[in-house]
C-alpha positions in Angstrom: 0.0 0.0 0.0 1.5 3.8 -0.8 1.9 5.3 2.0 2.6 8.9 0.7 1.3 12.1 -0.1 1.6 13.4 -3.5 0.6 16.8 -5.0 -0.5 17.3 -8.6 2.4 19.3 -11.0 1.4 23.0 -10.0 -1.0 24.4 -13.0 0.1 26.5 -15.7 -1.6 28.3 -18.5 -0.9 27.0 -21.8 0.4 29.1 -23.7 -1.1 30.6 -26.8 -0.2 29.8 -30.2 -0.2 32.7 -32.8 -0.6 31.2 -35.9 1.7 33.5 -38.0 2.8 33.1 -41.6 5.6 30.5 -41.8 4.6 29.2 -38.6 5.1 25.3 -37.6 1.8 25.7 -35.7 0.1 27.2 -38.8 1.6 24.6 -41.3 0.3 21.6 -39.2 -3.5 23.2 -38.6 -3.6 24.3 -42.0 -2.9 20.4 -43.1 -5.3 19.2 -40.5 -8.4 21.2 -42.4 -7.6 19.8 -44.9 -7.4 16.7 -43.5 -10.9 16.4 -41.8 -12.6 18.3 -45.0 -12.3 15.3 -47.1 -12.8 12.6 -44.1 -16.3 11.5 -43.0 -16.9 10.9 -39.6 -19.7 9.1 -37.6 -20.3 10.6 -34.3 -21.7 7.5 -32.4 -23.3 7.1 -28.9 -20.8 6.1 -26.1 -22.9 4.1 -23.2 -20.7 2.2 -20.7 -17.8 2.5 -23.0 -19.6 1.0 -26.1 -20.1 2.5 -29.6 -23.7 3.0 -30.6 -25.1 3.9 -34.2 -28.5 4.4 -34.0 -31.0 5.1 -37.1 -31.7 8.6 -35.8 -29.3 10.6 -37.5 -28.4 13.9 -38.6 -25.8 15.8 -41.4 -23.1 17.8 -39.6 -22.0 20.5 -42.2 -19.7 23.3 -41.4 -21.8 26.6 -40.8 -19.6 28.5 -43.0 -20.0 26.2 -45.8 -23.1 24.3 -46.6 -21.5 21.9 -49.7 -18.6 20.9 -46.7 -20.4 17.4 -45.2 -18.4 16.8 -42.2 -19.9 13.6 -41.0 -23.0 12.3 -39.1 -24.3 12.1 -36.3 -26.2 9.8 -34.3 -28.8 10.3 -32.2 -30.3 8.9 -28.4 -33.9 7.5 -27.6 -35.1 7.0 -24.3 -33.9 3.4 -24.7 -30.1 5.1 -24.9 -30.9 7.2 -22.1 -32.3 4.0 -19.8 -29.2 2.3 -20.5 -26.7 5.1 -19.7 -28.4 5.6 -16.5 -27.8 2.2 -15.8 -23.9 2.2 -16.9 -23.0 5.3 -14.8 -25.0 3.9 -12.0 -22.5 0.8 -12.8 -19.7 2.8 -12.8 -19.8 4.9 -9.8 -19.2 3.3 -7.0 -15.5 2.0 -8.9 -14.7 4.9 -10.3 -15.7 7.2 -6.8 -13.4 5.1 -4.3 -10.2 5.4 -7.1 -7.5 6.9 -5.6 -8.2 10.8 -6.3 -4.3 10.9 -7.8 -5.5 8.1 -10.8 -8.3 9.8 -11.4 -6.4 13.5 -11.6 -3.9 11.2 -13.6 -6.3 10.5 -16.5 -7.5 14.6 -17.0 -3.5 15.5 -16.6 -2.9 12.9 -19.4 -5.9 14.3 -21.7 -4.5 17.4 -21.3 -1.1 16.9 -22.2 -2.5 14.7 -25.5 -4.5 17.6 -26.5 -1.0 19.8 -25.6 0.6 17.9 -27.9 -1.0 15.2 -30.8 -4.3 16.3 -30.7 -4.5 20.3 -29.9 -4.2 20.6 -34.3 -7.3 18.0 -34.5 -9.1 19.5 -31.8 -8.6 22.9 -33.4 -9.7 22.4 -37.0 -12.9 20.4 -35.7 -13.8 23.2 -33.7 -13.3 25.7 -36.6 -14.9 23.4 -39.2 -17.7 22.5 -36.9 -18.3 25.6 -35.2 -16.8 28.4 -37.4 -14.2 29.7 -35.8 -11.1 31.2 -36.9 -8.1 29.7 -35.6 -6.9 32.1 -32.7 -10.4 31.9 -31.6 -10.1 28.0 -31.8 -7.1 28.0 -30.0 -7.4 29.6 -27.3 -11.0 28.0 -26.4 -10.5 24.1 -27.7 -7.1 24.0 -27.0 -5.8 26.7 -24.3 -9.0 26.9 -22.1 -9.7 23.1 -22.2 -6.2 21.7 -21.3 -6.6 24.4 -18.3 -9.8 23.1 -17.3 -8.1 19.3 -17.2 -5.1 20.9 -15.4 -6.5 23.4 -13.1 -9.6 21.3 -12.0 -6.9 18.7 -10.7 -5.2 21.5 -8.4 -8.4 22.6 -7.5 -9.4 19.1 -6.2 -6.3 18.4 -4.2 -7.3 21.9 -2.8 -10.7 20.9 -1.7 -9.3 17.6 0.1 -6.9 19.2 1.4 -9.7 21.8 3.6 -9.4 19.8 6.6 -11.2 20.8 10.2 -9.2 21.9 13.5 -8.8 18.8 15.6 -7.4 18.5 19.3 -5.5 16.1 21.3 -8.3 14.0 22.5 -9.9 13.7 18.8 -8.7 13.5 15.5 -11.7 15.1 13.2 -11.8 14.8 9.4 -13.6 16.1 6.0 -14.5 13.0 3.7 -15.3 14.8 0.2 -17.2 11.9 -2.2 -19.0 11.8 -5.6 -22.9 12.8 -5.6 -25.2 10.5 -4.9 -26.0 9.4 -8.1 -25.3 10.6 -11.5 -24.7 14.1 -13.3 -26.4 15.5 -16.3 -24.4 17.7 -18.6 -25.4 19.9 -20.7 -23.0 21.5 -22.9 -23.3 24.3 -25.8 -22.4 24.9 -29.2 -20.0 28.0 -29.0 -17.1 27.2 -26.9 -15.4 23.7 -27.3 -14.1 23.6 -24.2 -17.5 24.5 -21.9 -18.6 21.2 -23.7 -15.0 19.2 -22.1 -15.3 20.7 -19.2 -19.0 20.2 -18.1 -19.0 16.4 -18.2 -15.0 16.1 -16.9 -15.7 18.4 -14.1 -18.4 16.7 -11.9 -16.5 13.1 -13.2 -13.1 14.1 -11.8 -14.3 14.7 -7.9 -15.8 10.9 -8.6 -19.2 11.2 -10.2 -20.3 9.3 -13.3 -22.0 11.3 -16.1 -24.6 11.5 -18.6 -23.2 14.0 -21.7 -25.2 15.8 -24.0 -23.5 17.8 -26.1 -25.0 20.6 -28.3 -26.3 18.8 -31.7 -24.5 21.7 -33.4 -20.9 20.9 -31.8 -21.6 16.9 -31.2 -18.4 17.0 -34.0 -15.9 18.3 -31.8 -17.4 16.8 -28.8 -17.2 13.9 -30.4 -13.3 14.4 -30.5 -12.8 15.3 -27.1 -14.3 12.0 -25.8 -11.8 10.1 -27.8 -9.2 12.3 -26.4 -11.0 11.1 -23.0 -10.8 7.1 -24.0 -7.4 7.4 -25.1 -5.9 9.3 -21.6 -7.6 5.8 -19.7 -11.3 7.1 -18.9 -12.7 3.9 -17.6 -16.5 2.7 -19.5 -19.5 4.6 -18.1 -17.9 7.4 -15.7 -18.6 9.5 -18.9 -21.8 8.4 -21.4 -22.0 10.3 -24.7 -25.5 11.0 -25.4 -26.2 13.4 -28.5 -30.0 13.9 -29.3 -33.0 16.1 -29.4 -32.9 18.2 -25.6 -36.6 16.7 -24.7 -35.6 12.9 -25.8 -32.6 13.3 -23.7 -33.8 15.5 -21.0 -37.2 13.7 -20.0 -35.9 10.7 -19.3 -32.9 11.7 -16.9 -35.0 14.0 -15.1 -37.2 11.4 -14.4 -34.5 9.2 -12.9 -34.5 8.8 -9.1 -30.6 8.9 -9.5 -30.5 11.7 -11.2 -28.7 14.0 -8.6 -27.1 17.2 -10.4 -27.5 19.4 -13.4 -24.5 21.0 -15.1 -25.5 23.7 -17.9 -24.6 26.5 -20.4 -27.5 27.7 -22.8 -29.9 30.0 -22.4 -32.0 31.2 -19.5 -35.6 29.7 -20.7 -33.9 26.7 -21.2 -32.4 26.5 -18.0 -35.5 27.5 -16.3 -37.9 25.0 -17.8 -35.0 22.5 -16.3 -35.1 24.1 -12.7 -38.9 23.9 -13.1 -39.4 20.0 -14.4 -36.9 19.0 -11.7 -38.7 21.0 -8.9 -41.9 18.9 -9.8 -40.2 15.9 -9.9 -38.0 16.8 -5.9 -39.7 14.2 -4.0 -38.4 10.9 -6.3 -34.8 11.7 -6.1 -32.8 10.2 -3.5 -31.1 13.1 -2.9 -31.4 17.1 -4.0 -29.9 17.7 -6.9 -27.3 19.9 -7.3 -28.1 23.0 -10.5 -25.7 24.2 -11.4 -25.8 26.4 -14.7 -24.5 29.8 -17.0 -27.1 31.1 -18.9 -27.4 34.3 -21.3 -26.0 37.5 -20.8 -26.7 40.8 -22.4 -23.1 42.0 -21.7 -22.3 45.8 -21.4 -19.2 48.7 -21.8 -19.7 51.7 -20.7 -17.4 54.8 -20.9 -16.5 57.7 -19.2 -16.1 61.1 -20.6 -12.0 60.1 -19.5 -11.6 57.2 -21.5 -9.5 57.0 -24.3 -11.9 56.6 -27.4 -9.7 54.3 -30.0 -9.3 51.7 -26.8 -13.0 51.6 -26.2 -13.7 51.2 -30.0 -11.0 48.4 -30.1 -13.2 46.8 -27.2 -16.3 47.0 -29.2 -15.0 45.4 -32.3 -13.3 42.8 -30.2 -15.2 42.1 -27.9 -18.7 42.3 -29.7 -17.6 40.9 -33.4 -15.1 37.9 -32.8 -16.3 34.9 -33.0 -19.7 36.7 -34.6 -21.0 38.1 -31.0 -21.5 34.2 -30.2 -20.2 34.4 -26.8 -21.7 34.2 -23.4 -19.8 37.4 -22.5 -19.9 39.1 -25.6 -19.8 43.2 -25.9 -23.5 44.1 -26.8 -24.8 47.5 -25.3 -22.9 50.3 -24.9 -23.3 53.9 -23.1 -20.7 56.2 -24.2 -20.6 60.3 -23.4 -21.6 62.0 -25.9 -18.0 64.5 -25.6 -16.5 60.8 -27.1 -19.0 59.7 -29.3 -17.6 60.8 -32.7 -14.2 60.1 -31.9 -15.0 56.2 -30.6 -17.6 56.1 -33.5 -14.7 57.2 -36.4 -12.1 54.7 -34.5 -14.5 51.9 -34.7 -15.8 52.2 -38.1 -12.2 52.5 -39.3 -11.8 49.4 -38.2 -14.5 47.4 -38.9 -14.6 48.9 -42.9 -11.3 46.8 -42.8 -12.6 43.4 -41.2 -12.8 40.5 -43.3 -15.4 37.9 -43.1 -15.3 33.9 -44.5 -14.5 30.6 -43.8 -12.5 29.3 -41.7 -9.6 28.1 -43.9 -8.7 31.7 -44.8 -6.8 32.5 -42.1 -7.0 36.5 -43.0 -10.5 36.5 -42.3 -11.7 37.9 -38.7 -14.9 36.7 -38.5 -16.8 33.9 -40.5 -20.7 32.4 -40.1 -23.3 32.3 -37.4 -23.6 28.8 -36.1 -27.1 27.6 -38.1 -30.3 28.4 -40.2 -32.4 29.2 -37.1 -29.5 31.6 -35.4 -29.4 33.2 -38.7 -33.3 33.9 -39.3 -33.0 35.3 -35.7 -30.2 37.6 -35.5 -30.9 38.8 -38.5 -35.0 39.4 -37.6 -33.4 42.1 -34.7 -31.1 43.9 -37.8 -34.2 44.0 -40.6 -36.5 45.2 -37.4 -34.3 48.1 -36.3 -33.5 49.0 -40.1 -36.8 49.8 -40.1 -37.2 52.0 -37.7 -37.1 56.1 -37.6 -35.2 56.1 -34.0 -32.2 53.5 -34.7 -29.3 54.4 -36.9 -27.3 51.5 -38.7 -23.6 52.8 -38.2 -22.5 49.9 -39.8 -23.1 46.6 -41.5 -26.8 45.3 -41.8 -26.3 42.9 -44.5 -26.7 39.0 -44.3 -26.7 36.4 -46.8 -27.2 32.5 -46.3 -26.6 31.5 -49.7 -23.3 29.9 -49.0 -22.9 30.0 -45.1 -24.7 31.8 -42.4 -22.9 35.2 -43.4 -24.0 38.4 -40.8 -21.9 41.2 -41.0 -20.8 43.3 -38.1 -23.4 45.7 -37.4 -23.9 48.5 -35.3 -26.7 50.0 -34.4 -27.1 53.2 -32.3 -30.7 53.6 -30.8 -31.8 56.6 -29.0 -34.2 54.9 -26.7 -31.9 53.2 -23.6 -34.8 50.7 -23.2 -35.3 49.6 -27.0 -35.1 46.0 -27.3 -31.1 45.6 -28.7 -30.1 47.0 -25.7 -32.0 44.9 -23.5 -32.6 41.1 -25.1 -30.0 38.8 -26.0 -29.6 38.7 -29.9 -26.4 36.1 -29.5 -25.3 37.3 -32.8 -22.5 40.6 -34.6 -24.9 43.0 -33.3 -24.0 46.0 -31.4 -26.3 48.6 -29.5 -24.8 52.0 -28.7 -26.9 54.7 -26.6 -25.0 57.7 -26.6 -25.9 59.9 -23.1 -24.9 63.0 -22.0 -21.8 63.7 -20.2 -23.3 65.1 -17.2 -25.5 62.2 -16.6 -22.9 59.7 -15.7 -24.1 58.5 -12.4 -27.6 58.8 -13.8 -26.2 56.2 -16.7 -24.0 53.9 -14.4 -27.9 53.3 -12.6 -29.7 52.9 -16.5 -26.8 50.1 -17.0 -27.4 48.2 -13.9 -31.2 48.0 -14.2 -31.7 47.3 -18.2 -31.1 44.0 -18.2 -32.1 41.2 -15.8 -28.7 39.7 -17.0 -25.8 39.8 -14.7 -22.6 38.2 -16.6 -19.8 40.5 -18.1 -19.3 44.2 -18.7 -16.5 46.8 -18.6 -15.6 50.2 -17.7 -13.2 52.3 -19.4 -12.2 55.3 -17.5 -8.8 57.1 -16.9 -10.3 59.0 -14.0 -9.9 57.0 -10.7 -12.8 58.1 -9.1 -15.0 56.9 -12.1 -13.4 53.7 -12.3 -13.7 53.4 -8.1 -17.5 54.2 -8.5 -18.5 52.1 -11.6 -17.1 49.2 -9.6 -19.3 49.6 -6.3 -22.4 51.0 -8.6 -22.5 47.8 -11.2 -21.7 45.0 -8.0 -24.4 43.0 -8.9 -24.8 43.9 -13.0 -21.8 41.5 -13.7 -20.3 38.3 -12.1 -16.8 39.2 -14.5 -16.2 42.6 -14.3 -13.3 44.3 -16.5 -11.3 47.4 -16.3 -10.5 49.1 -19.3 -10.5 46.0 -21.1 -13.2 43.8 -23.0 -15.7 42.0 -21.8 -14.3 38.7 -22.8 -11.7 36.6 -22.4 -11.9 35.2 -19.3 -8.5 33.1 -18.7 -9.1 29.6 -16.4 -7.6 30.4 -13.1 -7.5 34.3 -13.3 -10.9 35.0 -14.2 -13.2 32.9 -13.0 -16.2 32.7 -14.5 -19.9 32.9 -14.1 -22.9 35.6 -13.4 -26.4 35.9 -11.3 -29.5 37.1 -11.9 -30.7 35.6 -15.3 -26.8 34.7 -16.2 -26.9 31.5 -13.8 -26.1 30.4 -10.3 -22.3 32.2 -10.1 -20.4 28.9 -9.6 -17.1 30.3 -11.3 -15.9 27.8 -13.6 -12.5 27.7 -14.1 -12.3 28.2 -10.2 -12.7 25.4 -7.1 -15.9 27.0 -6.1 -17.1 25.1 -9.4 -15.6 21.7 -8.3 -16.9 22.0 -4.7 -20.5 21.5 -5.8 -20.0 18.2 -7.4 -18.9 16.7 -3.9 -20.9 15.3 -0.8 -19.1 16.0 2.8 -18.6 13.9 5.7 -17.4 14.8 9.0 -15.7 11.9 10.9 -14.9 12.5 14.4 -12.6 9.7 15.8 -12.4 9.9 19.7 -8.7 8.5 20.8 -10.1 8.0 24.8 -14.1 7.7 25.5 -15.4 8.4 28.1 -16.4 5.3 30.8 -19.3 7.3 32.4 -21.8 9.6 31.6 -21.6 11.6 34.6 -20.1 15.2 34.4 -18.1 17.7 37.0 -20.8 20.1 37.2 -23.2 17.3 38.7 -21.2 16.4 41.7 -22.0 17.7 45.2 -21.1 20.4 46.8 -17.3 20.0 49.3 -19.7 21.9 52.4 
């Protein structure tokens, strides 16, 4: 039996890849494309560590490109979902009493395979399957995920570590296990490594798993699990389970195992989930654990001391990469009228130079919205405000799905604060500005923290101290990842942690150990060295007199 202590290697951001010209990095990704263009691949169901091909299927085709058939992918029934159940129900008692180093073993390993052989793979399925340039690949299917795998391991050895005080009589201790039952993961479309880390997560503090991945990014998904089987994953501590979110959903929900949710989407989805589980409290054996990150109708605002070409650097960046498709993406903005001109020239100067396409064009800044449906939608808000006397199209407006789901970056600036850009989340390259007056700058700092019922990311820019010192306290509770003088995005695993309230989820900081902490059931053991031989007490014997 080992009889020592061991630590996992202290965690480490991976570093970014740049991708220039001439590049090794570059070279290899760029043959990779290639590479997966002309393969097809079918995406099966994984239960208990057994491929599944089902005869519900769907076409995965890269958003960018509608002729580029990437594979297909197969779909659950409730027969799937019954028998997944059943294999992490298998699994969990195994895979909970592991040693906690084998288990942060396995996650170490995937991350140093996707470090190494498979960060190119992973990369180009994201951008193929997704539509996302390559920086923008990199540093969320490559950089963000392998720091998920390596911080999460830190983070657990930190939690086991939170021991009680004990004394000389009694030795007390904290016993952190695995849920009691399974987890259901829910993972989106727009960020590769939210779909790793969701399922791996909950699994790496010893709880078995259920994983639905977004039908949209099942392709990428799909590639992470086999980085998962190939780093030692043991059958059923993590089921693959692509389909349709009722076919899926109504049957784990109905499980008496079922015993925690982990979630990014959006906010109506997420509450129809609170409110099926809620009816369904008294068959679980235990209360689940909901965890989730919803929408968020991000924000900058600036003050009349900002510098104007960093805040329209922020906008374009932070509101136009990726195509506005993140959680935290820049949407509303409040900027002084003294600065508007100058942050309004600045910006358009740079967008009139941004070029849009697919992915394999590596000049191209932005390329398509992620399907038909996200297309109609998006650009429903741009056709809507086009027609309107009170909004002004700064820039962009035009879409065209003939090819791929093509939105340009567009700007609008609305003269009503409460209009619905500035207030609903359009998920797409679409940006509000409401320019207000320099002297109503408290006033304003109040309009930003009551528009939205969203509370994820926003920014201040400000050069003025006192600004920056009151924007902080004023917009507490408006975002859970604040930023100063800086975009709203970004957020790096282990220095940002991230997560919102209100409408924007339950703030349980991914990237962070308050994450990992909720996928853990405590014990106290007390463990007396000399009990007592009688019940009797001082205070009850009689007086000397």
């Amino acid at each position: 039996m080992l009889n020592s202590k061991s630590s996992v290697p202290p965690p480490v951001n991976e570093p970014v890849l740049q991708y220039r010209p001439g590049s090794p990095e570059r070279e290899v990704l760029q043959r990779t494309l290639k590479q997966l263009k002309n393969e097809f691949v079918d995406i099966p169901v994984v239960i208990g560590g057994k491929h599944i091909y089902t005869d519900n299927t769907l076409d995965v085709r890269a958003p960018h490109d509608h002729k580029t058939h990437l594979g297909r992918l197969h779909q659950v029934s409730e027969a799937e979902i019954s028998d997944a159940i059943s294999a992490a129900m298998a699994a969990r008692l195994d895979w909970m009493r592991m040693d906690w180093q084998d288990r942060a073993a396995i996650f170490l390993r995937a991350g140093e395979l996707l470090a190494g052989p498979w960060r190119a793979t992973l990369n180009a399925a994201t951008m193929l399957c997704q539509s996302k340039t390559a920086y923008q690949a990199e540093i969320d299917s490559a950089c963000e995920l392998i720091d998920f795998f390596r911080f999460n391991a830190h983070f657990m050895q930190r939690i086991y570590e939170d021991q009680p005080f004990s004394t000389s009589a009694a030795w007390n201790r904290m016993e952190y296990r695995g849920l009691e039952g399974f987890v259901f993961a829910v993972t989106p479309f727009n960020f590769t490594s939210i779909g790793g880390n969701l399922p791996t997560a909950p699994a790496i503090m010893g709880n078995t798993v259920l994983w639905k991945p977004a039908t949209t990014a099942a392709y990428s998904s799909w590639f992470i699990y086999r980085i998962l089987e190939e780093a030692g994953l043991p059958p059923g501590v993590i089921n693959f389970v692509p389909g349709p979110g009722r076919s899926v959903g109504t049957p784990t929900f109905a499980s008496e195992h079922f015993a925690g949710l982990h979630f990014t989407g959006s906010t109506s989805t997420f509450q129809f989930m609170w409110k099926t589980i809620s009816e369904q409290i008294s068959k679980y054996r235990s209360y689940p654990r909901i965890v989730g990150e919803t929408g968020g109708k991000d924000f900058i605002i600036a003050h009349p001391s900002a510098h104007p070409a960093e805040v329209a650097t922020a906008i374009v960046r932070g509101g136009f990469e990726y195509q506005g498709q993140k959680c935290s993406a820049a949407s509303r903005m409040y900027i002084p009228d003294s600065l508007w001109g100058s942050v309004r020239d600045h910006m358009v100067e740079q967008l009139e130079s941004i070029k849009m396409g697919p992915v394999d064009d590596f000049t191209n800044f932005m390329n398509a919205v992620i399907d038909k449906p996200a297309f109609d939608s998006i650009s429903g808000y741009i056709d809507a405000a086009a027609a309107r006397d009170d909004v002004e199209v700064v820039f962009g407006g035009g879409h065209d799905d003939s090819e791929g789901y093509y939105i340009e970056p567009t700007v609008l600036k609305v003269s009503d604060p409460s209009y619905r850009t500035m207030c609903e989340e359009i998920f797409g390259p679409v940006v509000s500005v409401y320019v207000y007056p320099e002297s109503k700058w408290v006033e304003t700092l109040k309009l930003v923290d009551q528009t939205s019922p969203y509370a994820l990311t926003g920014a201040v820019f400000a050069t003025d101290r006192r600004a920056i010192s009151q924007a902080t306290t004023e917009l507490a509770e408006a975002a859970g990842n604040f930023y100063i003088n800086d975009k709203p995005t970004g957020a790096v695993v282990g220095q940002q942690p991230f997560g919102g309230a209100r409408a924007s989820g339950t703030n349980d900081k991914a990237g962070s150990f308050l994450n990992l902490v909720r996928w853990v059931s405590a014990r106290s053991i007390k463990e007396t060295f000399s009990p007592p031989r009688h019940y009797g007490y001082p205070f009850m014997e009689p007086n000397l007199d």
